[in-house]
N, C-alpha and C positions, 0 to 999 in steps of 0.2 A: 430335660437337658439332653443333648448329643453329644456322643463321643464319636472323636477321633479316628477310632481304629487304631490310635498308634500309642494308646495310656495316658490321654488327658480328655478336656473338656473339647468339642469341635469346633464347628463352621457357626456358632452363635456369632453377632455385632459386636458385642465386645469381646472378643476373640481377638487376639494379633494378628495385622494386617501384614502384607507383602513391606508394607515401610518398613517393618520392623530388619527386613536381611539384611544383612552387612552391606555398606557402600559399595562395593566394588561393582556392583550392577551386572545385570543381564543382558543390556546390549541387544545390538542386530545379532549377534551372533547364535546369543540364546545359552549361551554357557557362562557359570558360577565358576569363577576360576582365583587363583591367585592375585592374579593383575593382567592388566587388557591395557596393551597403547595403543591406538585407533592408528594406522596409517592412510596419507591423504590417496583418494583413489585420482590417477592422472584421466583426465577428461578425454581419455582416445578408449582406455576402458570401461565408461559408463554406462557404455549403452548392452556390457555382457555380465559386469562385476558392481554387485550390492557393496561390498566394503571389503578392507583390507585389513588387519588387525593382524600384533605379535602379544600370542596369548605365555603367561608363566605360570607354571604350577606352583601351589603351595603346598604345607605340609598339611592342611585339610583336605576334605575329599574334593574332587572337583564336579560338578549335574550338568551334563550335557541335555540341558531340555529338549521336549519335542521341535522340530524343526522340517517344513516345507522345503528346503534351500538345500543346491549340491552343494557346498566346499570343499575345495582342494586345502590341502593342510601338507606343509614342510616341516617336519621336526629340525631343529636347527642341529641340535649333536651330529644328530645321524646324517643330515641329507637325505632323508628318506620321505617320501612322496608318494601320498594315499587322496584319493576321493570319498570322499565319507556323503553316501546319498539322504535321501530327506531321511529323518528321525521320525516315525511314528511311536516310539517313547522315550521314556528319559532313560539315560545313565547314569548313574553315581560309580567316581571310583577312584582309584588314586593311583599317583603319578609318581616320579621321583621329584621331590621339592628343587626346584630353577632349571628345569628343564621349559622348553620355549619352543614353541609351534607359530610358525609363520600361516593364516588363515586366511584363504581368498573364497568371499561370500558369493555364490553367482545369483544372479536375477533369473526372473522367469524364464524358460528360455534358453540361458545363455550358456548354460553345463553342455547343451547337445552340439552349440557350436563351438565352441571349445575343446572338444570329447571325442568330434565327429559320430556321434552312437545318441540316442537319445535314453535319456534316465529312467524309462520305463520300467528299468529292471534295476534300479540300486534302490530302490528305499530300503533302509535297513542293511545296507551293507558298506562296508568299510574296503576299500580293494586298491594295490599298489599301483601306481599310476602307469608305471610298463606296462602293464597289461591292459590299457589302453591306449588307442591309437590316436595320430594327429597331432603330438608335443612332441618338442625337442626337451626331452626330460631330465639331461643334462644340464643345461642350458635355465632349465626354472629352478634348479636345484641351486645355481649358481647365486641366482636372477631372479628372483619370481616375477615381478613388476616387468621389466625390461623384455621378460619371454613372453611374459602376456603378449605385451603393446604390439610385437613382433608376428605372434602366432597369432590376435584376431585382427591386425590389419585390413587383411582382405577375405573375412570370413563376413557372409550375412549377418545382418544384426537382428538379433530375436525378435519374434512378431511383435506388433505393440501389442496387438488387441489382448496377448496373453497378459502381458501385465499390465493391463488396463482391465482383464476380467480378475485378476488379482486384488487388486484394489476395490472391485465391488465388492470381490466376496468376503472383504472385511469388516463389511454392514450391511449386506443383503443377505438374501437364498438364493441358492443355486438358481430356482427357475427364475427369480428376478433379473439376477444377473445377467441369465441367458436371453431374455427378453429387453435388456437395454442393449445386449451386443447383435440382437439380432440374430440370434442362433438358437437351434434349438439345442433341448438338453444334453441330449445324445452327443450332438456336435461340440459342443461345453464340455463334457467329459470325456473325448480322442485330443481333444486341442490340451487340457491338463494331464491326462495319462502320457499323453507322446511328449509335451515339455518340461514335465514338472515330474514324473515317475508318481504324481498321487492323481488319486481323482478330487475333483472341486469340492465335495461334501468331504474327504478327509483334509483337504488344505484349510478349510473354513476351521473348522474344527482344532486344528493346530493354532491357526491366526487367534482364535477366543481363547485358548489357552494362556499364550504368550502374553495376549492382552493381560488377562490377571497376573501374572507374573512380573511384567511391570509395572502393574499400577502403586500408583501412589498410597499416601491415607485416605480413607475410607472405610465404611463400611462395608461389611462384605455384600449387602443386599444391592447395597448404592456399584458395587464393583463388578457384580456377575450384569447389572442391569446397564453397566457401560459398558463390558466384553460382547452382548449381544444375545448373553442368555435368558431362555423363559423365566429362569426366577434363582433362588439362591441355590434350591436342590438339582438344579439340572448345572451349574455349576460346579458342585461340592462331587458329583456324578461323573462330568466329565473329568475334571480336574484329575480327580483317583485314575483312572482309567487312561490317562496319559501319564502323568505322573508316581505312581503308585501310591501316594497317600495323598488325602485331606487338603486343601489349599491352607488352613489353619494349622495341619500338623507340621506341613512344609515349611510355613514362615516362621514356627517354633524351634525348629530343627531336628524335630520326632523323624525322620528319613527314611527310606530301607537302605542297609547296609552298604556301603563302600564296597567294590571289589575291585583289588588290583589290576593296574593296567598293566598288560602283559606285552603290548608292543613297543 
């Protein structure tokens, strides 16, 4: 038998699957929150913005999972306006219960046009939007939608091929990938460090995470073998190592501790 790591039994088949978390779902966005209203994304921002979503905190903690993606996030009390770059791990932590964040998801891409700067240097960092250039940060404070639509008008639209190598590498390898784009690896990995602030082996790696986190019921063997892992231990491996526990501790609710959000 295996354990957990976190005081139970582990990642065996009959183990609680990901069905087991509460409804409220993990979403594009990638976070366990309160409540999530989807807002409709208008078709002039498509082609820079993955989704639109007003997240509400509850009185449980809330897991910012691992996340490839820049979002711009509005706390609604405050008016206050941060960029929160890709997540190479989770968070757990709490909030003050109905407090409400307005969250704009970007696409491949489309943070650098939006930003004017490219993402290469936010993963893992959270930073007020003043302090970067190219918004009328007033104005998105007001607005967010409206300042969008306004401020990428006439900005370039993100390469395709980046999120079109995106999309491979959420059932290939890096060198496949780079061999259906036509590029070599090298060239695969300046085109995702300059758009996306990760390289293509950590955005893959992120993608199979998320994958098990929203899957369905299943078994865990049959779920690491649909996220694209070599087997259930290379799973249970990754899993911890973004996560900080167990995919089975995770859907039990064994966690590492809450700590208070302090912004």
């Amino acid at each position: 038998m295996t354990t957990d790591g976190a005081g139970g039994t582990g990642d065996q088949d009959h183990a609680p699957t990901m069905a087991g978390l509460p409804p409220r779902g993990i979403g594009r966005f990638g976070t366990i929150v309160g409540r999530v209203t989807p807002l409709v994304v208008p078709p002039a921002l498509l082609p820079w913005v993955a989704g639109i979503d007003v997240a509400t905190a509850a009185a449980s903690a809330a897991v910012d999972v691992p996340d490839h993606a820049t979002t711009l996030l509005l706390r609604v009390d405050s008016g206050e306006l941060v960029v929160m770059g890709p997540r190479t791990r989770a968070a757990y932590h709490l909030g003050p219960p109905g407090r409400s964040c307005v969250r704009v998801r970007m696409r491949p891409g489309g943070a650098g046009a939006l930003l004017g700067r490219p993402p290469r240097d936010l993963a893992d960092r959270v930073l007020p939007l003043r302090a970067l250039p190219g918004l009328d940060v007033d104005r998105l404070a007001a607005d967010p939608i409206a300042a969008l639509e306004t401020a990428l008008t006439d900005r370039p639209e993100p390469a395709g091929r980046l999120e079109e190598a995106a999309r491979l590498l959420a059932g290939t390898t890096v060198a496949a990938a780079a061999a259906r784009l036509h590029l070599s690896e090298r060239r695969l990995r300046t085109l995702f460090t300059e758009g996306t602030g990760l390289s293509p082996k950590r955005f893959a790696r992120i993608d199979r995470v998320r994958a098990v986190l929203a899957a369905g019921p299943g078994r865990w063997s049959d779920i690491a073998a649909t996220a694209g892992y070599y087997d259930q231990s290379h799973m249970t491996a990754e899993f911890r190592r973004f996560m900080g526990v167990t995919p089975a501790a995770f859907a039990g609710g064994r966690r590492p501790a809450a700590t208070r959000c302090a912004a």
